[in-house]
C-alpha positions in Angstrom: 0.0 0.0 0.0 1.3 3.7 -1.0 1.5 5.9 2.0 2.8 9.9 2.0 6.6 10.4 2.8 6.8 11.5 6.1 10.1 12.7 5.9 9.9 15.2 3.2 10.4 18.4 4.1 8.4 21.6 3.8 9.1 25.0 4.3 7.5 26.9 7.5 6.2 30.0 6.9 4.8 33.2 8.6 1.3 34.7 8.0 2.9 36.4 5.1 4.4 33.7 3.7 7.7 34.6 4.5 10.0 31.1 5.0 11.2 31.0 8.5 12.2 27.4 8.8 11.2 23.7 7.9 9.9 20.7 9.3 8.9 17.5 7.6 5.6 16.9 6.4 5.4 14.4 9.9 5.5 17.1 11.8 3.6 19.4 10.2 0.7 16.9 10.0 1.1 15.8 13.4 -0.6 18.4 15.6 2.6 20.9 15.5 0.1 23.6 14.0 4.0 25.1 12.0 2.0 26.8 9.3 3.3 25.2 6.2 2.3 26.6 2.2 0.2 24.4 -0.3 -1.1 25.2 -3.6 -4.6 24.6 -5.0 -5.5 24.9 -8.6 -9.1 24.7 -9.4 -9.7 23.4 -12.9 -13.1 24.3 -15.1 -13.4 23.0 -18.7 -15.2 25.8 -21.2 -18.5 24.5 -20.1 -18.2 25.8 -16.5 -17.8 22.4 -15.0 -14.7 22.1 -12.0 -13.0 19.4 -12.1 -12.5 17.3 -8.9 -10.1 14.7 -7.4 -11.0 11.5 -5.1 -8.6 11.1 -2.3 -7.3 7.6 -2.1 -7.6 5.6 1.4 -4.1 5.7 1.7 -4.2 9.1 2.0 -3.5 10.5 5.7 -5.9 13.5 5.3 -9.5 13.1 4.0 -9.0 10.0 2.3 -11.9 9.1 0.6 -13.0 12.6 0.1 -13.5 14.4 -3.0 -11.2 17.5 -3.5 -9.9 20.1 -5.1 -8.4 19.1 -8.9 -4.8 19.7 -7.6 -3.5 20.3 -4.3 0.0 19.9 -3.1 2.9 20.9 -0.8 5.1 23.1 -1.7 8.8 21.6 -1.0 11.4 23.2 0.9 13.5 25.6 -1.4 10.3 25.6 -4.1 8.3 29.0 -5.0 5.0 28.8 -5.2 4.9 29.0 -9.2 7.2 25.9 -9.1 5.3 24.0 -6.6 1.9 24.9 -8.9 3.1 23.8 -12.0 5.0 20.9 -10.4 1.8 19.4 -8.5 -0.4 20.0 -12.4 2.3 18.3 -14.1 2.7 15.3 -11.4 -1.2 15.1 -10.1 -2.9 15.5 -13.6 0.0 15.5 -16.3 -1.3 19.1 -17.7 1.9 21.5 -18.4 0.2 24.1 -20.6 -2.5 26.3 -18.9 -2.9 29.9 -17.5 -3.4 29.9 -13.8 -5.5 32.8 -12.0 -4.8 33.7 -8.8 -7.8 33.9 -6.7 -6.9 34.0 -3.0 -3.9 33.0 0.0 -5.9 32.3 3.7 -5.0 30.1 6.6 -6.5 27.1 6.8 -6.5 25.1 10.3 -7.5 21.8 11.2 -7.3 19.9 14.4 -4.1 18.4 13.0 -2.3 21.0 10.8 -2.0 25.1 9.9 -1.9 25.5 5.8 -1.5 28.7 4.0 -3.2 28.0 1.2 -2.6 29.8 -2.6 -5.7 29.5 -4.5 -5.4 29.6 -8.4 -8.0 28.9 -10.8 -7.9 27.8 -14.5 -10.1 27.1 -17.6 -8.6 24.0 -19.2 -10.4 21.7 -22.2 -7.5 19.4 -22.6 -6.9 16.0 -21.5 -6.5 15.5 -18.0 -4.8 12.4 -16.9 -5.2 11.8 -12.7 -1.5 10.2 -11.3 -1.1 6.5 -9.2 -1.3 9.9 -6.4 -5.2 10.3 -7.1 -8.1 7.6 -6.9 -9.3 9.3 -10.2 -11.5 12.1 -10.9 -14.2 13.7 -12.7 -15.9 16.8 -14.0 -18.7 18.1 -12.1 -21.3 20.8 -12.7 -22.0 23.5 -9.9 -25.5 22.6 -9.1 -23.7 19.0 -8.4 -21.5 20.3 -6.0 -24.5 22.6 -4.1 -26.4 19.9 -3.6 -23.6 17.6 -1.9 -22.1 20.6 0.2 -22.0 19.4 4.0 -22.9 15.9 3.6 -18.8 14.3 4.1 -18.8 14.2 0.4 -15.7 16.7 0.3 -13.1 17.9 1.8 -13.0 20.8 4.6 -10.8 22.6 2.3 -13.3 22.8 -0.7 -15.8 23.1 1.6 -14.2 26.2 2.5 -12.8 28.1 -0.6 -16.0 26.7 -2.9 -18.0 29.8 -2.3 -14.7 31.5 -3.8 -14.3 30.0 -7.0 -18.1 29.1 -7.7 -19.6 32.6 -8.8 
């Protein structure tokens, strides 16, 4: 069975975003609350449709849950733009589209302290999930209304859908 690295390290940031050290992603999982940068893209064909990610069991947050269409960690040493295109490339094997920035917030769990860059894109290309993702599909905005609050997603969609859904 897969399982995330916990060694790999991650930068730790300020509320700025600012690097002011690194931990692994262990520790930053494992109730440290170091706020630590990730990147979200959030990917609509020409039809208005987002696409979304399913979380594999394996995963050790929200597995099972359906999520944003890409959504990584940004390594130690990385810029955001790197970890972006990185996590597209690796997550859904798309290299050539336009990312929109859309927000950066805090997001906190009862686990972990992310500060989350939000980026959105219209894409019609093929998109090809990774061995990382349990698949994914295209879903229309009245679909993802009506399955709000019912453990169908994850907190962080949950949270920045209202954002990106207009």
């Amino acid at each position: 069975m897969q399982s995330d690295n916990s060694q790999e390290l991650f930068p730790v940031v300020d509320a700025s975003g600012t690097v002011i050290g690194r931990a692994t992603r262990g520790e930053c999982h494992g109730g440290s609350m170091l706020l630590h940068p990730v990147v979200h893209l959030h990917l609509f064909n020409s039809r208005g449709e987002l696409y979304l990610q399913h979380r594999p069991l394996w995963k050790d947050i929200q597995p099972g849950r359906w999520d944003t269409a890409v959504g990584g960690h940004v390594d130690y040493g990385e810029t955001i733009d790197e970890a972006l295109r990185r996590e597209v490339r690796e997550e859904l094997g798309i290299t050539d589209f336009q990312p929109e920035r859309v927000a950066v917030y805090e997001f906190r769990s009862e686990r972990e302290r992310e500060l989350v860059h939000v980026y959105r894109t219209v894409y019609d290309g093929a998109v090809c999930p990774s061995e990382e993702l349990d698949g994914g599909r295209f879903w229309t905005p009245e679909e993802i209304r009506a399955n709000l609050g019912r453990g169908v997603f994850t907190p962080n969609f949950e949270g920045e859908v209202d954002r990106i859904l207009k």
